[in-house]
N, C-alpha and C positions, 0 to 999 in steps of 0.2 A: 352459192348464197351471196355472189357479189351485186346480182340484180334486188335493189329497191321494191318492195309493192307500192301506190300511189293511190292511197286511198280516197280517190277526189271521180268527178262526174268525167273528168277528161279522162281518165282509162277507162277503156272498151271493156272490159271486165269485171267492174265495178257498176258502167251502165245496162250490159246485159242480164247480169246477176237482177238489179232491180225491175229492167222490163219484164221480166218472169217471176219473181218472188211478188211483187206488187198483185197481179191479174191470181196467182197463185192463192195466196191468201183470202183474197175474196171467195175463189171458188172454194176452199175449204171451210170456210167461215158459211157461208150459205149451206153445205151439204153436212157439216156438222148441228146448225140451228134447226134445218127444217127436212131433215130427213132421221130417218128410223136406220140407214144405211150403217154395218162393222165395216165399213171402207173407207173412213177420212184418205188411209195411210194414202192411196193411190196416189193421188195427183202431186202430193209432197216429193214418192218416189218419180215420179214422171218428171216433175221441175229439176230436180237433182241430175237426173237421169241426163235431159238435155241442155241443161246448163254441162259437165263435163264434157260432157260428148263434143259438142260446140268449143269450147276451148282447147280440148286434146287440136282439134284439127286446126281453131287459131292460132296458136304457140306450135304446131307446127309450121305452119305458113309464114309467122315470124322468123323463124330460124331459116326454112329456106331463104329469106329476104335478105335476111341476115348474111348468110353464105352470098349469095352473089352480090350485095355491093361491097363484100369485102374482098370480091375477087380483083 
């Protein structure tokens, strides 16, 4: 818990979060006004789904970076 979160546009994590929750919303916003579809949930689970995924492997790559300039 000794890392900071940095809730501003300069962490990558905060800017990716929004490239996908932004386009996200819309398409949900469209498929729940003009359709008859029980499927909003999908694309919510899909945005979640690769926002994590995308991060597991960033914050890995950080820590490997990590590891070698502190060797």
């Amino acid at each position: 818990m000794s890392e900071r979160f940095d809730l501003s546009f300069k962490n990558k994590e905060v800017r990716v979060w929004f490239y996908l929750a932004i386009p996200t919303f819309i398409i949900v916003s469209i498929i729940i006004f003009y359709t008859e579809q029980n499927y909003q949930f999908i694309p919510i689970l899909v945005f979640w789904m690769i926002f994590y995924i995308w991060r597991f492997f960033h914050r890995r790559k950080q820590k490997k970076e990590q590891r070698t300039n502190s060797s």
